[in-house]
C-alpha atoms as an extended CHARMM CRD file, in Angstrom:
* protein
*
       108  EXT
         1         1  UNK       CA             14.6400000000      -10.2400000000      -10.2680000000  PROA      1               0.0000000000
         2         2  UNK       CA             12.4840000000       -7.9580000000       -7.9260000000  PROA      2               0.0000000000
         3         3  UNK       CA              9.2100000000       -6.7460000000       -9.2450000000  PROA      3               0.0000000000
         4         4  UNK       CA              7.6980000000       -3.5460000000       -8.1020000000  PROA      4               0.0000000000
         5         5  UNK       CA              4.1280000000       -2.7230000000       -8.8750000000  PROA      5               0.0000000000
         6         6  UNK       CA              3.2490000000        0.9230000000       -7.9570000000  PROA      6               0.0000000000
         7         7  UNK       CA             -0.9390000000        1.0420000000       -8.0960000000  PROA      7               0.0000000000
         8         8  UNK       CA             -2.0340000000        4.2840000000       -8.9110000000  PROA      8               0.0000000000
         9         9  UNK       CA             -5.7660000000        5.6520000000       -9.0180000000  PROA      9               0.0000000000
        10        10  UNK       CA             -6.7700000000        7.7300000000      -12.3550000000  PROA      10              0.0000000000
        11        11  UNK       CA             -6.1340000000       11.1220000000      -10.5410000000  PROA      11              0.0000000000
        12        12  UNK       CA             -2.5830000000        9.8590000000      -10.1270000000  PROA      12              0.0000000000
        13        13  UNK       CA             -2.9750000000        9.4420000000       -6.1110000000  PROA      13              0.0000000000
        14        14  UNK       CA             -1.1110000000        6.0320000000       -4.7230000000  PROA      14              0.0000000000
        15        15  UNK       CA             -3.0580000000        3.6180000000       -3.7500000000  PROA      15              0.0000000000
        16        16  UNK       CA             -0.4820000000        1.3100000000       -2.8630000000  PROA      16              0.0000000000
        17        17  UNK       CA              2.4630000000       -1.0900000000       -4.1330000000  PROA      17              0.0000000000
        18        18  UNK       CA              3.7330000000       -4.4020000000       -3.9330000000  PROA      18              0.0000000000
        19        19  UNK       CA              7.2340000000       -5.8140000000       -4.4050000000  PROA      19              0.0000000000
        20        20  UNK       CA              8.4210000000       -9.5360000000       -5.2560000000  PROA      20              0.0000000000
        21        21  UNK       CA             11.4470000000      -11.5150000000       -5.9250000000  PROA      21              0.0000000000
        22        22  UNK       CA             14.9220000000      -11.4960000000       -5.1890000000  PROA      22              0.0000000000
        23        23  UNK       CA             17.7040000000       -9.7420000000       -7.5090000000  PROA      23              0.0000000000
        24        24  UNK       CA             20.4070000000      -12.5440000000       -7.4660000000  PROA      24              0.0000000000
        25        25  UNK       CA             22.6260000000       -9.6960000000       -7.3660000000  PROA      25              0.0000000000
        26        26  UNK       CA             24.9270000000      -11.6010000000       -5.1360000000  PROA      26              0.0000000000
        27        27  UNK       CA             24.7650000000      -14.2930000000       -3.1670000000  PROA      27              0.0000000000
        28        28  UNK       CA             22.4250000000      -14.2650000000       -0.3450000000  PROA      28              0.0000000000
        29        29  UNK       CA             23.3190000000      -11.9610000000        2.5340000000  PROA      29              0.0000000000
        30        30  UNK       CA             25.1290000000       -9.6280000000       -0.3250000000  PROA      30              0.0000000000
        31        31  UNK       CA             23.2290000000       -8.5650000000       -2.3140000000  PROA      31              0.0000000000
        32        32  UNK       CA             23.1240000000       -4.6420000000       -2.0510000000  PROA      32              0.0000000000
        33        33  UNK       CA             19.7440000000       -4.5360000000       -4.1340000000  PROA      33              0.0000000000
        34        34  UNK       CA             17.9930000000       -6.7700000000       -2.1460000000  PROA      34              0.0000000000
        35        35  UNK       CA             19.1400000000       -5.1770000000        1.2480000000  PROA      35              0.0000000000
        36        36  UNK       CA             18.5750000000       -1.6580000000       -0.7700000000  PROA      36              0.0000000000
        37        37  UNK       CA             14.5020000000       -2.3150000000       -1.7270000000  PROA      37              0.0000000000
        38        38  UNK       CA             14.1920000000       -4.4630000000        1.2420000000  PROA      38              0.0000000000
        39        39  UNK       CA             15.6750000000       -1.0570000000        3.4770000000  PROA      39              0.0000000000
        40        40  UNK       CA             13.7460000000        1.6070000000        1.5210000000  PROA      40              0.0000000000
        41        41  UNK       CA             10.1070000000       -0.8290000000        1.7680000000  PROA      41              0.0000000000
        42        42  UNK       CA             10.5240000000       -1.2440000000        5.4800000000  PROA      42              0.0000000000
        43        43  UNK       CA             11.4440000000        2.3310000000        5.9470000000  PROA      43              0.0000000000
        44        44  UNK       CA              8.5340000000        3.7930000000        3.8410000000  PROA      44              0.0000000000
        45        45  UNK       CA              6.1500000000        1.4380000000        5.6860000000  PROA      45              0.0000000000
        46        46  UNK       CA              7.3050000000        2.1480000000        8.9080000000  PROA      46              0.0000000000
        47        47  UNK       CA              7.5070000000        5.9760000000        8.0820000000  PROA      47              0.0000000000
        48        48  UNK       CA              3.4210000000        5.8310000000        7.0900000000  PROA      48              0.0000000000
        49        49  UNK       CA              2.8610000000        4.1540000000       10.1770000000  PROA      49              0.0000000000
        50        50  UNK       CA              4.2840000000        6.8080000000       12.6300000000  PROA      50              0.0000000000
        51        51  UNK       CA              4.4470000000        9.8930000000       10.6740000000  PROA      51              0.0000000000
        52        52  UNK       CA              0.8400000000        9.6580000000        9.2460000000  PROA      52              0.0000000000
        53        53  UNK       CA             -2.7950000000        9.1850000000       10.7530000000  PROA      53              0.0000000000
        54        54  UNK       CA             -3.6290000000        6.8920000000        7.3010000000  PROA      54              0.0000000000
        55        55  UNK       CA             -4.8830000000        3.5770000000        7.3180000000  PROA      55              0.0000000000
        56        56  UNK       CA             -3.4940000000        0.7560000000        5.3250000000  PROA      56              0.0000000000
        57        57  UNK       CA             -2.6180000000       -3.2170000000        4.6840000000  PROA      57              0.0000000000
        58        58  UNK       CA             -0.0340000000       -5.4150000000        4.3330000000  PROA      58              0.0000000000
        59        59  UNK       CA              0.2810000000       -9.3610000000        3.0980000000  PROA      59              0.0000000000
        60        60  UNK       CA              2.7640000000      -10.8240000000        2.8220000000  PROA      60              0.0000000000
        61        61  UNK       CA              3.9070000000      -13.6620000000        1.1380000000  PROA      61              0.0000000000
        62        62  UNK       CA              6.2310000000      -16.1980000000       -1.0490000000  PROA      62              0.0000000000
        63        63  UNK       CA              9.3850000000      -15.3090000000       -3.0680000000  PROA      63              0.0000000000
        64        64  UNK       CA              9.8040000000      -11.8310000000       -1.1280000000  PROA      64              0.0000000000
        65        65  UNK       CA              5.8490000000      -10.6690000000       -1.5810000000  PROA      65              0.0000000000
        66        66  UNK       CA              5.1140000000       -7.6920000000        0.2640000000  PROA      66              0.0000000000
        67        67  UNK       CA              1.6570000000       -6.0990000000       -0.4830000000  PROA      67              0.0000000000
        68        68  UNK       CA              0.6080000000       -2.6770000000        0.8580000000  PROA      68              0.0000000000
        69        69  UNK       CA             -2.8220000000       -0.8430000000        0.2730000000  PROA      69              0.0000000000
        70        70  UNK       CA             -4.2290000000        2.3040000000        1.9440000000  PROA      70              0.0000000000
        71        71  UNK       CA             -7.8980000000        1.3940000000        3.3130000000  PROA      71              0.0000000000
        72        72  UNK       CA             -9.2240000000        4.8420000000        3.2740000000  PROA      72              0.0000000000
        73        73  UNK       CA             -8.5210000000        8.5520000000        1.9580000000  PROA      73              0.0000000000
        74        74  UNK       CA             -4.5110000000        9.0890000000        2.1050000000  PROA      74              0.0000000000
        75        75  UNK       CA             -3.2030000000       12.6040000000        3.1500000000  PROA      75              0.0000000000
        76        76  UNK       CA              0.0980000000       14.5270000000        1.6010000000  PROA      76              0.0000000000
        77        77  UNK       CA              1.9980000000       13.1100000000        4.0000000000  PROA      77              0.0000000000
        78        78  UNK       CA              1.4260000000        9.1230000000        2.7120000000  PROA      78              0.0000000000
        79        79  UNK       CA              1.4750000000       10.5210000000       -0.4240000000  PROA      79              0.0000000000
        80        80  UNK       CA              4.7080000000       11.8220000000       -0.1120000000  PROA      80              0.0000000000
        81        81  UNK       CA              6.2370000000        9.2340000000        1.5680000000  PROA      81              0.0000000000
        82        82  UNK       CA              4.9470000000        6.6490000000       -1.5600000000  PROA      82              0.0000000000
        83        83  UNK       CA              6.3740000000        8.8760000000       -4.1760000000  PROA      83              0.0000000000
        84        84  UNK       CA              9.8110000000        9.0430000000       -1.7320000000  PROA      84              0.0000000000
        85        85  UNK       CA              9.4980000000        5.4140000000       -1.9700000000  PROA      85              0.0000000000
        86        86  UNK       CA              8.8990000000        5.6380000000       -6.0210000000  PROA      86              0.0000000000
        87        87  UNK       CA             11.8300000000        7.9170000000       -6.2060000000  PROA      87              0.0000000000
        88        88  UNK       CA             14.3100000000        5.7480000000       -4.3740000000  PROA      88              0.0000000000
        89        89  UNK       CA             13.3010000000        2.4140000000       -6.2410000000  PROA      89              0.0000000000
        90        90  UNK       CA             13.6100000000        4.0920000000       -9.5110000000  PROA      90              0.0000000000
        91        91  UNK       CA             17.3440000000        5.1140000000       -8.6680000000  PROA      91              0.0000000000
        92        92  UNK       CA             18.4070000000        1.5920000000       -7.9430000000  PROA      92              0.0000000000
        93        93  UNK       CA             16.6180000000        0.1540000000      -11.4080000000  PROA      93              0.0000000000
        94        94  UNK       CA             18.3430000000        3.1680000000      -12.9590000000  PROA      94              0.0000000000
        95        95  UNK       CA             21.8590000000        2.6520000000      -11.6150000000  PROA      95              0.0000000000
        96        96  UNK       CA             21.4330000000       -1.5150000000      -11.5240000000  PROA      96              0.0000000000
        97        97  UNK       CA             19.5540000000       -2.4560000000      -14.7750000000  PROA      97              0.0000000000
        98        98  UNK       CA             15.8880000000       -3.9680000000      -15.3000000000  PROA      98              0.0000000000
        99        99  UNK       CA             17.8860000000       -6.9810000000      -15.3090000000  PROA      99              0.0000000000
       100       100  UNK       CA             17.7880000000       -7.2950000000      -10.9850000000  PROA      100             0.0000000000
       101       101  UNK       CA             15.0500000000       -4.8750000000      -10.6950000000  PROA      101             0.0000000000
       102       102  UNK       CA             11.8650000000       -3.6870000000      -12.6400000000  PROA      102             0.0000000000
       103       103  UNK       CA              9.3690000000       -1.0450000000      -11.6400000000  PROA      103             0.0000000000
       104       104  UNK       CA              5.7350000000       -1.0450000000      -12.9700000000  PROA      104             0.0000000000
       105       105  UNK       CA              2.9190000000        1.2450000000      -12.8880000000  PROA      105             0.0000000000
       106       106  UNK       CA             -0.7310000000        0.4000000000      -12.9090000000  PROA      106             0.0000000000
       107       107  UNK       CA             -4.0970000000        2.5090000000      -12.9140000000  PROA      107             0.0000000000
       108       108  UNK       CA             -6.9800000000        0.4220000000      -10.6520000000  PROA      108             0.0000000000
């Protein structure tokens, strides 16, 4: 299952997300959840990067781990983007089950 942690700061700004895991969907190389997270995560990334001045992180690491945290002050623009990002990954848990995917939310 993938696990996607949305971190949120009490004013209800992102300040980041991580995602872990694999769905098992189907069998490696077809599994349309996997290739869906794993397309909307690079794309929202990538998106910050080039459409946006803001600063941020990323680690990576085992089973799938992908951390990202804005460094500084985030403008409307990554702020957009993140709740794009929130909007997308939602869908898929929605259409797919909490069985391949499940979204969190957490105040830091």
């Amino acid at each position: 299952m993938i696990k996607a942690t949305f971190y949120k700061k009490s004013d209800g700004a992102y300040k980041g997300f991580s995602v872990k895991g694999h769905a098992d969907f189907d069998n490696s190389g077809k599994d349309i959840i996997c290739a869906a997270v794993s397309a909307l995560t690079i794309n929202t990334i990538n998106s910050i990067d080039s459409l946006t001045d803001n600063k941020f992180e990323l680690k990576e690491g085992k089973s799938g781990l992908l951390e990202f945290k804005f460094t500084s002050h985030s403008d409307e623009k990554g702020q957009l983007l993140l709740e794009s990002f929130t909007l997308g990954i939602t869908g898929i848990q929605k259409e797919y089950g909490e069985k391949y995917l499940q979204v969190y939310f957490k105040e830091v």
